[in-house]
N, C-alpha and C positions, 0 to 999 in steps of 0.2 A: 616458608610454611605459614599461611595463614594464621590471623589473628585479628587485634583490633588494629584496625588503620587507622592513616591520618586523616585531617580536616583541612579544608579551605585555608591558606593563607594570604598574605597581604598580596602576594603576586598572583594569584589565583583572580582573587576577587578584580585585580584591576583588568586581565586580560577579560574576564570572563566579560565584563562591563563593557569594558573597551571594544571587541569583538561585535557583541549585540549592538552597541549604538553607532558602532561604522556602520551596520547591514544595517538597519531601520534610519538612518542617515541619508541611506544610498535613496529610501524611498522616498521620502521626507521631499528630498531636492528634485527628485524626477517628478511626485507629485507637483512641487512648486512650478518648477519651470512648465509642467502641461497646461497648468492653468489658463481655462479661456479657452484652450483650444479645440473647440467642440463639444457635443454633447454627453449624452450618453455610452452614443457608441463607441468615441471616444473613450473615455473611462472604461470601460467594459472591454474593449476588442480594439481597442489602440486604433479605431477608425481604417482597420485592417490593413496597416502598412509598415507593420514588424517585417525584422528580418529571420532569416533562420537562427540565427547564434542565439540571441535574448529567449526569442521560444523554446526550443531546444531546454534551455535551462532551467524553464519555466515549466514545463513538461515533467523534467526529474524530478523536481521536489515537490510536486505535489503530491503525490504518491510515496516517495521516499521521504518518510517522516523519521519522528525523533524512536517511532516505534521498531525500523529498521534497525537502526543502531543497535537497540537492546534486545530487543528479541531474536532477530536472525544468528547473531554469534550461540547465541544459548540454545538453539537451535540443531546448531551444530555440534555443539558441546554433548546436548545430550541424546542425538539420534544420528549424527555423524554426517560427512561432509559431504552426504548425496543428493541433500540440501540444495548443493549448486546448482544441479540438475536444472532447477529452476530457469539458469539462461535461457535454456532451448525455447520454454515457452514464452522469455520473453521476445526472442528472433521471430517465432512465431504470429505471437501478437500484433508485432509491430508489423511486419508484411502483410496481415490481412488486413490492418487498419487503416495503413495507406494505400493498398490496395481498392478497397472496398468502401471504408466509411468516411474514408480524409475525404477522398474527389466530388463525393455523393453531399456530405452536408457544406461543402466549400460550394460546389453550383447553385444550391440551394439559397445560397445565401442570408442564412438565418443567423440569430443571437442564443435564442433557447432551442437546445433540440427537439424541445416537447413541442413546437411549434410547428414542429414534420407531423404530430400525432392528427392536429385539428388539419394541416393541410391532405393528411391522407384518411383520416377517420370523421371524426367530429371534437367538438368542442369540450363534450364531459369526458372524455378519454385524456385529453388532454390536460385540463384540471389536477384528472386523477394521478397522472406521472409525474405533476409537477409538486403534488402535495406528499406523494412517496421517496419524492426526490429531498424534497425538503425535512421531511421528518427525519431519511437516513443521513442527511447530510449532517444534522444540530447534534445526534445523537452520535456518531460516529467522532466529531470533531472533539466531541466531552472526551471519545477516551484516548484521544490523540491528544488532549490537553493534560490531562492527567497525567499521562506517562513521562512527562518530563517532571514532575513535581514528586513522583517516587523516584525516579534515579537522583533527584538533587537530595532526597532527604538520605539516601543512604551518604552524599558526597558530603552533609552538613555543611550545607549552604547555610546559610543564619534567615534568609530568606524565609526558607519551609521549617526549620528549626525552630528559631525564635516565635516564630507563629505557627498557625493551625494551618492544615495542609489547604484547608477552603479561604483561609485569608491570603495565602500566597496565589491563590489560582486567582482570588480575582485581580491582583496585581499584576498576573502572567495573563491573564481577558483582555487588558488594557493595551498591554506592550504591542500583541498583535499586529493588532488595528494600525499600527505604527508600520508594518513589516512590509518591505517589498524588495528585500537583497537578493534576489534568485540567484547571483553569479557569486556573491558570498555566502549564499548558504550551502549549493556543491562544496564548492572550497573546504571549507568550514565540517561538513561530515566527511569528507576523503582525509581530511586531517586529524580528524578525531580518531576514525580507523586508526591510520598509519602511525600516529604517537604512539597508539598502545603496541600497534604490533611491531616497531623500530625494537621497541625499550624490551618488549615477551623475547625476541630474535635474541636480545642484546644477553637477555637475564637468562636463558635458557642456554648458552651456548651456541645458538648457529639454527636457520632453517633445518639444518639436516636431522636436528633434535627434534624440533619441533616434529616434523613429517614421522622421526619415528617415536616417537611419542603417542603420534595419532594414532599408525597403523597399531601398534601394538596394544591401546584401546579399542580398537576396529572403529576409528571412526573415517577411515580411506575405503567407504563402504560406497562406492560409487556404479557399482549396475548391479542393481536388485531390481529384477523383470520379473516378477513374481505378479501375478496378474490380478490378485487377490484386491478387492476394494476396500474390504475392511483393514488393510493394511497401511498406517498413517503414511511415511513415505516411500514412494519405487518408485521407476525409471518412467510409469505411468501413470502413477497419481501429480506426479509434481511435472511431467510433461503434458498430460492431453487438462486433468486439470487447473494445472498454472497457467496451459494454456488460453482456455475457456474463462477464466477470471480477468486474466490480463489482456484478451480482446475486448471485452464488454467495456472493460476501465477505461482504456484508448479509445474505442471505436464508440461507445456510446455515452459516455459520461459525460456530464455536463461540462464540469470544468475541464476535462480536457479536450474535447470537443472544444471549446469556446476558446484555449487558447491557442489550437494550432489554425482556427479558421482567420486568427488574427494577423496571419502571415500578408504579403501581399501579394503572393499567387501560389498557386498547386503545387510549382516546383518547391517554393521556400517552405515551405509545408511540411512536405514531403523529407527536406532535406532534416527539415528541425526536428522529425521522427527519429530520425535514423541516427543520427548524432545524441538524442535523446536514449537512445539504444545503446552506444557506448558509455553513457554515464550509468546509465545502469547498470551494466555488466560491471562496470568497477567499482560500483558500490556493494554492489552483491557479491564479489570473490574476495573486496576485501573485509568484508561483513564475515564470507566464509572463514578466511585463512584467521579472524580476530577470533573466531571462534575454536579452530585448534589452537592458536596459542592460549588462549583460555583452560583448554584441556591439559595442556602442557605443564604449564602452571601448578592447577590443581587435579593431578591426578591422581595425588597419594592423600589428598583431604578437601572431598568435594563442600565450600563452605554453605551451599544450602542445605545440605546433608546436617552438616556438621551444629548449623541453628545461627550463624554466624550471619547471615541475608534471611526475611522475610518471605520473598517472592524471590524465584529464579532472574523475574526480568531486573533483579536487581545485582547479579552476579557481574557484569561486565564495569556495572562504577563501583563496585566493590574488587575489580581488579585494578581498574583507575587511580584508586585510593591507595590501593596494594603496592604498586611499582610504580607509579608514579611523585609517590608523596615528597621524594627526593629533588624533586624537579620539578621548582617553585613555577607556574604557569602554565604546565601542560596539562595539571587537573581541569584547568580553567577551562584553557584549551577541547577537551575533550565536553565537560558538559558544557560548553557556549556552541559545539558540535550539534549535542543531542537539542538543546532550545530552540537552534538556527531550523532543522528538521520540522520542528513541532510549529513552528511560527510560520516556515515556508508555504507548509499543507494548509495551517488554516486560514493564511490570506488567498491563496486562488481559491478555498473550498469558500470563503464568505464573496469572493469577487462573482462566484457561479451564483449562489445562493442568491446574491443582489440582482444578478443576470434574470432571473426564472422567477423569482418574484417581481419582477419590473414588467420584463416581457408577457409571461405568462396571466399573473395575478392583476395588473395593474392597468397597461396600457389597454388590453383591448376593452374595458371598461369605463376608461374615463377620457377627457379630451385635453388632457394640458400641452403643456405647451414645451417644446425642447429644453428650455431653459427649467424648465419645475420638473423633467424628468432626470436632468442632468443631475440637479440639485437633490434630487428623492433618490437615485442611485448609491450617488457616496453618499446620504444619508444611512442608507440600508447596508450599505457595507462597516459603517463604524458601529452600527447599534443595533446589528442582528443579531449576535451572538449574548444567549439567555445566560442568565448565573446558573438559574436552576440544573440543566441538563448537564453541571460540571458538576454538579454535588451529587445528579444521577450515577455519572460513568464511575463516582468510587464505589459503589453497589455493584458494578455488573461483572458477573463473572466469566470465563473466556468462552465458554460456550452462545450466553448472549451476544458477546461482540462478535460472535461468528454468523450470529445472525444477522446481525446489523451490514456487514458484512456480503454476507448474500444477497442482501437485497441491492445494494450497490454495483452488485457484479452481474445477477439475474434479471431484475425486473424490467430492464431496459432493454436487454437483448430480446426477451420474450414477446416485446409489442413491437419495436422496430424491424425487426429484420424479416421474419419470414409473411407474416398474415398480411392479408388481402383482402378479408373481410373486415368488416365490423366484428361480427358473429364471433371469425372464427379470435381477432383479438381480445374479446372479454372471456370468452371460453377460453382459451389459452392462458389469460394471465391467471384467471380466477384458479387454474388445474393444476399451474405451478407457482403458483404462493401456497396450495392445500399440502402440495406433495414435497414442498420444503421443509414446512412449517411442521408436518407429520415426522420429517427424518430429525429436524435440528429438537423438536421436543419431546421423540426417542430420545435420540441420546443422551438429554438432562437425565434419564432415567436410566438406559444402559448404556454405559460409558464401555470403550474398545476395553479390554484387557492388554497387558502388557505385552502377551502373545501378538495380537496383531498391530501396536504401537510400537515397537522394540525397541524401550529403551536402550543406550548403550551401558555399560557397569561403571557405575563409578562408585569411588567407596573413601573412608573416614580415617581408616587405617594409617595415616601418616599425619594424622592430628595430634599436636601437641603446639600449645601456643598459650601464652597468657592472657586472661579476659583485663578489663578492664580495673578488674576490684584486685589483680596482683595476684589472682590467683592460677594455677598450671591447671590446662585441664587437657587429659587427655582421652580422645573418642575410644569407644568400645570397636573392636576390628567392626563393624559394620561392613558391608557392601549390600547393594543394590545389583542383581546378579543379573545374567542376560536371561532372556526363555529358554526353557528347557524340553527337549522334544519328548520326554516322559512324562509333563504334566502338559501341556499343549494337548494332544493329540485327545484326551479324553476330556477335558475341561473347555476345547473351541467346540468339541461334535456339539458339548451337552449346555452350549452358553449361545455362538453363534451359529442359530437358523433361525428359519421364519423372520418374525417381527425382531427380534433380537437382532442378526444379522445385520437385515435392512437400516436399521439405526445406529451400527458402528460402525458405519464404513467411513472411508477418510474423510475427513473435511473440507480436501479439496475439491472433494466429490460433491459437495451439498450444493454449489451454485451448478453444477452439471444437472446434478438429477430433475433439480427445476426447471431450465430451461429443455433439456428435452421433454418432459412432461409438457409442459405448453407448447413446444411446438409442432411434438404429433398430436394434442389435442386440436389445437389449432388450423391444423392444416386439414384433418378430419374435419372439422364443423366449418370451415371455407368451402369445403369442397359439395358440401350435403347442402348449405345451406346461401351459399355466394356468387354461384356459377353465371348467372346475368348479371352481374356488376362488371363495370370499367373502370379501371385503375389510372389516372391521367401518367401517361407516361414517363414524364418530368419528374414523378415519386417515385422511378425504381432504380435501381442505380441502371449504368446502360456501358456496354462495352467501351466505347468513347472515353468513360471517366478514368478508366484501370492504364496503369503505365504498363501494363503486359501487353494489354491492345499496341499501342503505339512503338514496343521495342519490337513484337512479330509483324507489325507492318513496318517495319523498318528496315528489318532483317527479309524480308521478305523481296521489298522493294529493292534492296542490295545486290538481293542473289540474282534477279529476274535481269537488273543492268548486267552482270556478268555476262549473264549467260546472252545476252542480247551482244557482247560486245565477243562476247567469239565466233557468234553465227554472221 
């Protein structure tokens, strides 16, 4: 039964230490030992003669942040395990993007993607996606810093405790810059999952509890095909738009773009995708299954409910705190998990960031010399990252980071992929930035109803625990109830239509609605206004690059010897 938990102790603190300075160790030495060898390109893209394994890993956690950890189980927790759903679109993802954009910027042979922009468009287009790239990247990483410095302060760390949350952030600014474990930070988050969910198994009596634990919450809500957009999760907002996010991520984003071209050929590429695909599923089902035991747990005294956590994203080191406290170094354990995440993401997001202001902003303006770009490179990787934008990200509230967000996952897709013209890519991007920007600042204003978010119930009713001052406090039965189709049906007619509607629909949907908006704008004003232009062919992708080319000429060529060897 919930209450007040423990704190960090001696063994906590040395694992947690310990853990961090082996992975910023690991970098420390590979830094050292690269030394000298090459320039820039080097440092930036390992003079592209990675193998698949290191990338692969490199891959995962750049994207799988300290934010995975806390937010997907509570995710689940409170909208149920359909959540998982999610895989498909990352299967998805990843087949178009080695399909389609792995082959295309690997022949290209570039550093900044934006550097496709000036070879197929011009120079101020170029600029422009490298300064959008940069702004969402500073902004984006503030709230990927932050969220390890809220789950330490629920774990009372002495760190975030003993000082103000903006004193410990810029000591967690520093560590960074330090960070290059890629193969310890996987580790490191599969382990922080699986402690907690060993010990939930262990405390609960058995998987079989837990599972029904779930169901009997309804949170084994796993195909809801309900077609509805304003409905936060279904089989299609977390499929066609997890889809649609997590292609743009892969296929066009800087940093990952930059670290699978660093492979030394298409195959290894190709292969570090795919393996990169498995780490993900595992970190995402075990994110899910942390998240029913979380339910498990607390299903008779939900502790945000109850006032016991702040924020929700703080329920999962508040389970940590909970079942763990007995088990000196697995607190550690778990938050040296969520740091490992947060430290992962924002060494490749500053390693791109250095990429695209070097390439982008710098070279093709000045004349120095390999050696002074070498040098300006890791410069701009230690000293990019502002204080300020960490003191921004504790103001923004989840609706901005979903902006922030979009732009990460849309703007890029909307200029790279389909236009042909000049024309029609300024009109395109300009149509869907308006008609994003239109949905994400509805919404500040009409936020979904519970109706088409559907919470799952949780409730307070098995609260009784002692606070800290000695005294019993016990919850009023509360609960938090499901929707009900007697107040639904008159309150969605008389709430969501029109403009209302259009602004609550799921948030998977907001990088969708953008990028289709620019690209039937786009392809409209290409077409009206394009039609004598030549595309140099070398800028489109071309059957040749796709491994589907090459297995149906293959299959092809097999059948044709057959059949030649029976005539």
């Amino acid at each position: 039964m919930p209450g007040v938990t423990g704190s960090f102790v001696v063994a906590d603190y040395v694992v947690f230490a310990m853990l961090l300075v082996l992975s910023a160790a690991i970098g420390v030495y590979t830094g050292w030992t690269a030394r000298g060898q090459g320039g820039a390109g080097h440092f930036l893209t390992g003079s592209r003669k990675l193998t698949a394994l290191p990338v692969s890993a490199s891959l995962i956690t750049t994207f799988m942040s300290s934010v995975t950890l806390l937010t997907n189980p509570v995710e689940v927790y409170q909208y149920g395990a359909i959540f998982g759903l999610l895989s498909i679109s990352y299967i998805v993802a990843i087949v178009v993007s080695s399909e389609i954009f792995l082959p295309f910027f690997y022949r290209l042979n570039i550093t900044s993607v934006y550097e496709y922009l000036e070879l197929r468009f011009n120079r101020t287009i170029r600029l422009l996606g490298t300064l959008l790239f940069i702004a969402q990247a500073i902004l984006l990483n503030g709230l990927i810093i932050y969220a390890p410095a809220l789950a330490l302060n629920q774990g009372r760390l002495c760190l975030l405790t003993a000082v103000s949350h903006s004193h410990g952030l810029r000591q967690f600014s520093l560590l960074f810059c330090l960070y290059r474990g890629w193969y310890g930070s996987v580790g490191l988050m599969l382990a922080g999952n699986l402690s907690v969910i060993i010990k939930a198994v262990m405390l609960q009596g058995g998987v079989g509890t837990i599972w029904s634990d779930a169901q009997q919450g309804g949170r084994i809500n796993l195909w809801d095909f309900d077609p509805n957009p304003q409905r936060r999760n279904t089989f299609w907002t977390l499929t066609i738009g997890g889809a649609f996010g997590w292609t743009t991520t892969y296929g066009t984003n800087q940093a990952q773009v930059q670290t699978y071209i660093s492979c030394k050929s298409v195959t290894h590429a190709r292969v570090a995708l795919y393996i990169n695909l498995l780490g993900l599923m595992a970190v995402l089902l075990s994110s899910v299954f942390a998240g029913l035991c979380l339910y498990s747990v607390y299903k008779s005294c939900d502790p945000h409910t109850a006032g016991l956590v702040s924020a929700s994203d703080q329920l999962m080191p508040y389970l940590v705190m909970d079942i763990l406290t007995g088990y000196p170094g697995l607190p550690g354990l778990y938050f040296a998990a969520v740091y490992s995440g947060t430290l992962s993401t924002v060494s490749c997001t500053i390693n791109s960031l250095a990429a695209v202001t070097l390439e982008d902003l710098i070279k093709p303006f000045t004349s120095l010399s390999a050696k002074q770009l070498s040098i300006l490179s890791k410069g701009l990787s230690k000293w990019f990252i502002l204080v300020y934008h960490i003191y921004a990200a504790c103001y923004m509230n989840d609706l901005y980071s979903l902006f922030i967000l979009w732009l990460r996952h849309s703007l890029l897709f909307d200029v790279l992929v389909v236009y042909v013209f000049l024309q029609g890519c300024l009109s395109g991007l300009v149509s869907g930035v308006m008609a994003s920007v239109c949905v994400i600042l509805g919404a500040l204003v009409s936020t979904p109803t519970p109706e088409m978010t559907r919470p799952l119930p949780l409730t307070t009713e098995g609260c009784n625990f002692t606070t800290s001052l000695n005294s019993t406090f016990t919850a009023l039965p509360t609960q938090l109830a499901p929707f009900t189709t007697s107040y639904s049906a008159k309150h969605v007619n008389n709430i969501h239509r029109g403009l209302d509607g259009w602004h609550s629909i799921s948030y998977l949907y907001y990088g969708v609605i953008g990028t289709l908006v620019a690209l039937i704008v786009g392809i409209i004003v290409s077409l009206l206004t394009g039609h004598r232009e030549k595309v140099d062919p070398t800028l489109t992708l071309k059957r040749e690059d796709t491994l589907s080319y090459h297995l149906f000429k293959f299959l092809k060529e097999k059948v044709s010897a057959a059949g030649g060897r029976k005539h």
